[in-house]
C-alpha positions as CSV (number, residue, x, y, z in Angstrom):
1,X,73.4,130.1,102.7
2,X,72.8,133.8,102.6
3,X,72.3,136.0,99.3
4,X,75.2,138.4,99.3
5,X,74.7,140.8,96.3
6,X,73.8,141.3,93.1
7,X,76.4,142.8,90.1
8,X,75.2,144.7,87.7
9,X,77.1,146.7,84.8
10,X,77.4,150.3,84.7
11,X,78.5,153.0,82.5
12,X,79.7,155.7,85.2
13,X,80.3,154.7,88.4
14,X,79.3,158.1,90.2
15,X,76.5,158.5,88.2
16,X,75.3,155.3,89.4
17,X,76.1,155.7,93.0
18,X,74.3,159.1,93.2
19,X,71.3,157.1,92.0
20,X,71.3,154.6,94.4
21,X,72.2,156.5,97.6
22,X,70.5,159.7,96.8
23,X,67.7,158.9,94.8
24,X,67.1,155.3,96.6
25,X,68.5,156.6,99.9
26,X,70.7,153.4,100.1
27,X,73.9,153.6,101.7
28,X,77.3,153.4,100.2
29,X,79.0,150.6,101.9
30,X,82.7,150.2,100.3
31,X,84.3,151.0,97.5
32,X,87.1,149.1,95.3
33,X,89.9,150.4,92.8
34,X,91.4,147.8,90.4
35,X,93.4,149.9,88.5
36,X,95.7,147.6,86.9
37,X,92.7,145.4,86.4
38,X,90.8,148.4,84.8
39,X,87.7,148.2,86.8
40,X,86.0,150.1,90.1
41,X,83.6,148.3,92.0
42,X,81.3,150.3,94.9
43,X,78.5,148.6,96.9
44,X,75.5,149.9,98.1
45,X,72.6,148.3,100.0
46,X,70.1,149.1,103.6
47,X,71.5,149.2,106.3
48,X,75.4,147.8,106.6
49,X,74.6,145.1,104.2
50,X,75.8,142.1,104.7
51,X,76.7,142.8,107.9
52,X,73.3,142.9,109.2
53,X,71.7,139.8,106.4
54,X,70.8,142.7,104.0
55,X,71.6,141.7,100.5
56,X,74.2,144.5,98.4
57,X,74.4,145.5,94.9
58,X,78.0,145.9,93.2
59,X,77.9,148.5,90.8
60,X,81.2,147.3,88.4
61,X,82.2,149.9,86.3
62,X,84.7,148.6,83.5
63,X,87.2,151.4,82.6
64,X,86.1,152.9,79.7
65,X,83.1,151.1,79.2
66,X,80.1,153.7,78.7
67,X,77.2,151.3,78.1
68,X,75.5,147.7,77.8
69,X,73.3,146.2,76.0
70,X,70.4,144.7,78.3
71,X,69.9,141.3,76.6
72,X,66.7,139.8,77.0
73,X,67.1,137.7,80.2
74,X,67.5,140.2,82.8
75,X,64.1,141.1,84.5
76,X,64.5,143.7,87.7
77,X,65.3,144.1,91.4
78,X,62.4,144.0,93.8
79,X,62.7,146.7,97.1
80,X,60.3,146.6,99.7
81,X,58.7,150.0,100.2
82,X,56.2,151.1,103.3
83,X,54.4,153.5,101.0
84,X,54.8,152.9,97.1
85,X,53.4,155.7,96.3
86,X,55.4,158.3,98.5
87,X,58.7,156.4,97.3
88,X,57.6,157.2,93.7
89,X,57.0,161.0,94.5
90,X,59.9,161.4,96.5
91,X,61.9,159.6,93.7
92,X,60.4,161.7,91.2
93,X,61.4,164.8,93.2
94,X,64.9,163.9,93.6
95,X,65.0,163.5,89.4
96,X,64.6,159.6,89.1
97,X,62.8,157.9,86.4
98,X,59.6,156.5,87.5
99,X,58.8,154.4,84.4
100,X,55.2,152.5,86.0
101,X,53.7,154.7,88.7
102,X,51.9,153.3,92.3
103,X,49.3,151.1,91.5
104,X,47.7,147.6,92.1
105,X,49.3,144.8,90.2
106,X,46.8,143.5,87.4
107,X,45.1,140.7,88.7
108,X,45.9,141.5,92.4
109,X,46.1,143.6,95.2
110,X,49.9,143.8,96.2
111,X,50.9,147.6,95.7
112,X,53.8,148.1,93.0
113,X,56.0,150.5,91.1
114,X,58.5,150.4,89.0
115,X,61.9,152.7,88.3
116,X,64.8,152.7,86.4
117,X,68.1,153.9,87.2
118,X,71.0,155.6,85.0
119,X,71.6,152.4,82.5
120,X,68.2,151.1,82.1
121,X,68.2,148.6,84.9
122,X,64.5,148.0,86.7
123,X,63.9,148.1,90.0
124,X,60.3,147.5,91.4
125,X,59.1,148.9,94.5
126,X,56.7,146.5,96.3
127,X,54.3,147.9,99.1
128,X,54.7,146.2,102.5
């Protein structure tokens, strides 16, 4: 077994992928119109995804669907980083949201940051 992707909700679609590709520097790997279905679906990930056993995220965006409520059960997406705290200065440059600047996790040693893209979803960056 493999882990493919992850979906997540979001409330504009090229919002969303400017995020992740510009601001994350991932790469958009394919893109899906469902017109009659009313949704749009584009992946992004490292690398080619899937192709090379790197894991994707679908971005779904449901036609005329501006936002979502969180719930309580979601928690984040962890992305390994080289340098935690270049990543958040570069991501802070390019306008992201750094939301828990380059530090030591309490308790540890382990290098972490956190982010959050255009619809509130949290994406840690963990030094390796």
């Amino acid at each position: 077994m493999m882990l493919l992707h992850t979906m997540l909700r979001v409330g504009d679609l090229t919002r969303s992928v400017d995020f992740y590709t510009r601001i994350l520097g991932m790469n958009l790997l394919r893109t899906t119109e469902r017109t009659e279905q009313k949704y749009s679906l584009a992946f992004v990930g490292f690398g080619k995804g899937n192709e090379d056993g790197q894991a994707e995220i679908e971005l779904t965006y449901n036609h005329g669907v501006a936002s979502y409520e969180m719930g309580s059960a979601y928690g984040h997406i962890a992305i390994a980083v080289t340098d935690a705290y270049a990543a958040c200065e570069r991501i802070q440059a390019a306008g992201g949201n750094v939301t828990r600047p380059a530090g030591p996790v309490q308790g540890g040693n382990t290098i972490i940051a956190f982010v959050t893209d255009p619809d509130g979803y949290k994406i840690e960056l963990i030094q390796r």
